[in-house]
N, C-alpha and C positions, 0 to 999 in steps of 0.2 A: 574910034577910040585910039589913043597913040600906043604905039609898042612903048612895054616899059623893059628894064632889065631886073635881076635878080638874084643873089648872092647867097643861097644854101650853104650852111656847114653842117657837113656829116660826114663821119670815117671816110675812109677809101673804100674799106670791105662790102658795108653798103651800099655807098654809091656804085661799086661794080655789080653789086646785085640788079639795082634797079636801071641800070644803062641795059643790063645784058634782057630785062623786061622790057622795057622800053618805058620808062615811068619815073616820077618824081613824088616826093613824099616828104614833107618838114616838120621837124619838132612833133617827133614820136606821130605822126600819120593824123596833126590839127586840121580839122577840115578848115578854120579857120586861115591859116596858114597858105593850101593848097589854093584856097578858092580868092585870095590875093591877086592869081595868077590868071591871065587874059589869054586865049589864045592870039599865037607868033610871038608870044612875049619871049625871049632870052632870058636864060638859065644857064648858072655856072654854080658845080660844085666845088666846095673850096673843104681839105679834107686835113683837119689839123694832123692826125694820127691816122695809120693804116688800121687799126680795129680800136674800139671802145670793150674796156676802159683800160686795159693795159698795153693797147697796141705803141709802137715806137713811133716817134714826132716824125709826122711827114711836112707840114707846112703848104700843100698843091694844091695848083689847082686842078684835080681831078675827072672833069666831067664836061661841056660845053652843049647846050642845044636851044630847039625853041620848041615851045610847048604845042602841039599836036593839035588840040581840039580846044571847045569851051567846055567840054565835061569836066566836073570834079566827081569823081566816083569812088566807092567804098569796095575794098579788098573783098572780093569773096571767097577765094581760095588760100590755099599756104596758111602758116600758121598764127593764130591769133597770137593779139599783143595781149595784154592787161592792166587792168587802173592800177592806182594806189589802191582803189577798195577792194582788186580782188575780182571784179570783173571782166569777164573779155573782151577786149574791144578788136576789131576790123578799122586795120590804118585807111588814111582817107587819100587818093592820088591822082596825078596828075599826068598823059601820057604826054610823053614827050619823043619829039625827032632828036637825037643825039646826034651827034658829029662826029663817028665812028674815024674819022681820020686825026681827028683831033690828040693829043699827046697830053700828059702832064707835065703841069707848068712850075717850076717852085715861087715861092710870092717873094723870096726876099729882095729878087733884081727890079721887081716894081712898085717894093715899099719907096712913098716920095715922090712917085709918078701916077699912080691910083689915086685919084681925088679920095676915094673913101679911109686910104692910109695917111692924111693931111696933117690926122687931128694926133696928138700926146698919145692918145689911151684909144686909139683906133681898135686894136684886136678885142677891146670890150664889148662892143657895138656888136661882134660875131658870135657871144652866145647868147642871143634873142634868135641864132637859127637859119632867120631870114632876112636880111636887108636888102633892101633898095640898090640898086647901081645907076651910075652915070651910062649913057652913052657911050661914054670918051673911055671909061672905066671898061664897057665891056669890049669894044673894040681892040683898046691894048690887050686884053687877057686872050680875046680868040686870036690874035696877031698871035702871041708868046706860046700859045699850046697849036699851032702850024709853026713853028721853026722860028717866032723871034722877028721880033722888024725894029729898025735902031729907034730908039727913045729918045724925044728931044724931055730934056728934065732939067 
């Protein structure tokens, strides 16, 4: 099966949660969501704001890895989440290799050079959570969070 790539949006504060776990988790812990994801597939988090919902506008890309195994597994420790109804729910996740070397990237120097930034209304496409990346797309993001490599654009 081919490596695909992957484009998570979630705070910074979370995402340094689950880097410092070693794990991935999208759109409130959808098993649906996680189970998208192939192991060796590539994963970048992209972190609009550093906390939800009144953190300050970060705009990074916060996170870089590839995803560890083929399990999708359910939370069993730490604290439950909860439905709309009232319910507890255990988020559903993904472990992931992170790339502890890796830096925060800000996205505005590769608005224009990210195929997925192409389109008019691109940053709409990022509150569905999870989309799809290019090859070409994650390559420049892991280049730019390692120090940058010049952009032909």
């Amino acid at each position: 099966m081919a490596i695909r790539f992957w484009l998570g949006v979630v705070q910074r504060e979370h995402v340094m949660r689950g880097v410092a776990q070693g794990i991935a988790q999208f759109n409130h812990g959808s098993k649906a969501a996680v189970g998208r994801l192939r192991e060796s597939d590539g994963v970048v988090y992209y972190s609009p704001r550093t906390s939800y919902p009144d953190g300050e506008p970060l705009r990074e890309f916060t996170a870089i890895g590839r995803v560890a195994d083929g399990e999708v597994y359910q939370a069993s420790e730490g604290p439950t989440m909860t439905t709309s109804g009232g319910e507890p729910f255990r988020p559903w996740r993904r472990r992931i290799d992170w790339d502890l070397d890796a830096v925060a990237a800000p996205i505005r120097p590769l608005v224009g050079i990210l195929e997925f930034t192409a389109t008019p209304n691109w940053g709409y496409a990022l509150r569905r959570g999870l989309i799809e990346l290019s090859r070409h797309d994650f390559d420049i993001i892991r280049a730019e969070m390692h120090g940058g490599a010049p952009h032909v654009g």
